[in-house]
DOMIDO-380573 format. One record per residue (C-alpha): residue number from 1; residue in three letters; x, y, z. Coordinates in steps of 0.25 Angstrom, whole numbers, plus 5000, padded with zeros to 4 digits. Each point is the difference from the previous one (the first is absolute). Example, Ala and Ser with C-alpha at 12.3 -4.5 7.8 and 13.67 -1.06 7.14 Angstrom:
2
resi|resn|px|py|pz
1|ALA|5049|4982|5031
2|SER|5006|5014|4998
//
This chain:
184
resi|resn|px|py|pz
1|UNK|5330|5425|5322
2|UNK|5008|5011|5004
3|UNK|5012|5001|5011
4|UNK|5003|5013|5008
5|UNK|5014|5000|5007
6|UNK|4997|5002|5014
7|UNK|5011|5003|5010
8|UNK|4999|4992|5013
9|UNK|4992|5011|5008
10|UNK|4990|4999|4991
11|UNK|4987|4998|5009
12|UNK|4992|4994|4989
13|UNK|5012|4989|4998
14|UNK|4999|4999|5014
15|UNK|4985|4997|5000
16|UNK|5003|4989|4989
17|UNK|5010|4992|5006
18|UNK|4991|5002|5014
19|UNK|4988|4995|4992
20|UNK|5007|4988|4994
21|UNK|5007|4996|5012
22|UNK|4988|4998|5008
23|UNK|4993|4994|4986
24|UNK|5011|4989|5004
25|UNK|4998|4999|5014
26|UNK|4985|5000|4999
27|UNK|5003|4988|4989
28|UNK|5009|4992|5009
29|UNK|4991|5001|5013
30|UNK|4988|4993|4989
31|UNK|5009|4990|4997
32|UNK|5008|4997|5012
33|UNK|4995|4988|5010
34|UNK|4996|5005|5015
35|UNK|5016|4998|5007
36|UNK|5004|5007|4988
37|UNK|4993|5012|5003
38|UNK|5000|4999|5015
39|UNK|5018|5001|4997
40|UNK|4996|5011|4989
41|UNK|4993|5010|5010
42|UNK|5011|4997|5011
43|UNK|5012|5002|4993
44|UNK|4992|5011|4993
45|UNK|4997|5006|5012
46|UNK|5014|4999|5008
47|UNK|5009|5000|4990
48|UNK|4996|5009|4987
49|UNK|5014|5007|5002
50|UNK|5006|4987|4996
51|UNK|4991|4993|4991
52|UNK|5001|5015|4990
53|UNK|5015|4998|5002
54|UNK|5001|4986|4993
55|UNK|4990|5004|4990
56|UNK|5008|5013|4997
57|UNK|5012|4989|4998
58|UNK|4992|4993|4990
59|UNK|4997|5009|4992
60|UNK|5013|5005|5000
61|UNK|5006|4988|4995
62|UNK|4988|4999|4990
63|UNK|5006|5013|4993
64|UNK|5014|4996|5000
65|UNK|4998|4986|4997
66|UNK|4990|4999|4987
67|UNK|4999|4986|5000
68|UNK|4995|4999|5016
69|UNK|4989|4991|5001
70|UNK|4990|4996|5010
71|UNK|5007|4986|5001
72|UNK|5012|5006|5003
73|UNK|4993|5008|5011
74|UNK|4993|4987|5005
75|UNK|5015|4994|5001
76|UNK|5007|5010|5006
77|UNK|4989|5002|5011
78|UNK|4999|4985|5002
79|UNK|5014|4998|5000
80|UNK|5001|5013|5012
81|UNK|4989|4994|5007
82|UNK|5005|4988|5000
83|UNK|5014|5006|5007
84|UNK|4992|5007|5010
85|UNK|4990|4986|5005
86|UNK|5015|4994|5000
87|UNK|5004|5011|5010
88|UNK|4987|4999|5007
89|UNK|5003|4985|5003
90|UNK|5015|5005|5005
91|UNK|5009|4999|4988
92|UNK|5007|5007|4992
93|UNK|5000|4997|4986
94|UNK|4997|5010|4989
95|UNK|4993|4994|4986
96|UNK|5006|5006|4989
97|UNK|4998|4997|4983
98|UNK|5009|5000|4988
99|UNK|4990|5007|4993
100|UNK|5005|5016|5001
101|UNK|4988|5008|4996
102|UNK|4993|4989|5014
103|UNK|5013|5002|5007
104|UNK|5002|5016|5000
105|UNK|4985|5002|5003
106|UNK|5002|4991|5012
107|UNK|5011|5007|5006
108|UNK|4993|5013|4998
109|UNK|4988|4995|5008
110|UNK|5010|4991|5010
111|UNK|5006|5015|5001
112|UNK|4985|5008|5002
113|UNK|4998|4987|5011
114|UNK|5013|5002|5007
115|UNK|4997|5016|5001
116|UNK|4986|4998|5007
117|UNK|5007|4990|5010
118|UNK|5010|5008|5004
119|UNK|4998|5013|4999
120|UNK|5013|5008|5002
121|UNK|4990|5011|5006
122|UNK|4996|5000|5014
123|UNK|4988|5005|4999
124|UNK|4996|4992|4989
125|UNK|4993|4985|5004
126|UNK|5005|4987|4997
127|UNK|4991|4991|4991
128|UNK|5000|4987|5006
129|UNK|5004|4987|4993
130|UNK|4984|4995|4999
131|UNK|4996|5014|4994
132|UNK|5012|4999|4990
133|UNK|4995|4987|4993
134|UNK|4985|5007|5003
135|UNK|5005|5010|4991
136|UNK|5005|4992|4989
137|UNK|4990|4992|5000
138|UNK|4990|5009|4996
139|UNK|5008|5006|4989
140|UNK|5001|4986|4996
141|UNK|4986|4996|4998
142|UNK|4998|5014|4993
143|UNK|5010|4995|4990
144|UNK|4994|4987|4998
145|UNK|4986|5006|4998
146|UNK|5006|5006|4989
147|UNK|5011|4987|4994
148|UNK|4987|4990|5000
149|UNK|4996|5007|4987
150|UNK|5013|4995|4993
151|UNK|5014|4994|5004
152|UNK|5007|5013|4993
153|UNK|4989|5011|5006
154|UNK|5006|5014|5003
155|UNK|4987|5005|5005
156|UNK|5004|5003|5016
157|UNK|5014|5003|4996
158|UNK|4995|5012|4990
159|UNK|4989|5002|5008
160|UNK|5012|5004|5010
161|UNK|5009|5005|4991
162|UNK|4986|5008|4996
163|UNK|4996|5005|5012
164|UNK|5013|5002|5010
165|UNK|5005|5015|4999
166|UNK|5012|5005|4992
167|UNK|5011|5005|5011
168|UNK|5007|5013|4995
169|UNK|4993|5003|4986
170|UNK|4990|5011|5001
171|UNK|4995|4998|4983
172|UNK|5001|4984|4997
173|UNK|4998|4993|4987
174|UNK|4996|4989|5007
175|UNK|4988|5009|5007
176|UNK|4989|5001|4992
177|UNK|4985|5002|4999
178|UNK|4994|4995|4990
179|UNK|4987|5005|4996
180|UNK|4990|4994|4989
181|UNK|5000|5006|4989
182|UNK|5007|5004|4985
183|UNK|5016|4995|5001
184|UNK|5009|5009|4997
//
């Protein structure tokens, strides 16, 4: 196999990741049982903006917290979902964890929740509260489609990690296309 540096402009890096991210979306609509799907397309839909934000925040993460599993994305996301149905019944109270690499990552996503609802822009909408947990909930059953291999799965998080652009670097080790072939 052979790997090309590729800077992040790269049109055919950009083909890549496009191909695989539908490869994954095509995979999880197979899988995925009719209500599923029917929140998939509306979130899809309404709310692409945010569900690419709280992706992008994963994969983030994933590249500064090696040992970031999909379980860890499981329980962050539960744990902000269940904040946000606790909301939706007209309290108050935030879920929190002791474990740091869960805790951080849920603040992060609290944070991308919290920018969509209240927009400091005016001419930016606001994401309702049902469209909120909408949102997350999809990216959670993405993650669990990939954590029912293995407990300790990183499969969505590198996927993310993988496929989410790299902000500010024009020529990235991490960006790579990797071609069959003699290594070098």
């Amino acid at each position: 196999m052979i790997e090309i540096d590729c800077p992040e402009s790269c049109p055919y890096l950009e083909v890549g990741r496009a191909h695989e991210i539908g490869q994954q979306h095509l995979r999880y609509l197979r899988s995925a049982e009719a209500h599923e799907r029917e929140r998939y397309l509306r979130a899809v839909s309404s709310h692409e903006s945010v569900l690419a934000h709280l992706q992008l925040i994963i994969g983030e993460t994933r590249r500064r917290v090696r040992d970031l599993t999909d379980a860890d994305v499981l329980e962050a996301l539960d744990l902000l979902l269940a904040t946000l149905r606790t909301e939706e019944s007209g309290l108050i109270y935030e879920r929190t964890s002791s474990n740091l690499r869960v805790e951080g990552l849920r603040r992060r996503l609290a944070e991308v929740i919290g920018y969509h609802r209240r927009p400091e822009e005016a001419h930016r909408k606001r994401l309702a509260l049902k469209d909120a947990i909408d949102c997350l909930e999809v990216i959670r059953s993405f993650a669990a489609m990939h954590a029912a291999s293995s407990p300790a799965s990183r499969g969505f998080v590198d996927f993310l990690a993988r496929t989410a652009p790299r902000a500010g670097r024009e020529a990235d080790p991490g960006s790579r296309i990797i071609l069959p072939g003699q290594a070098r």
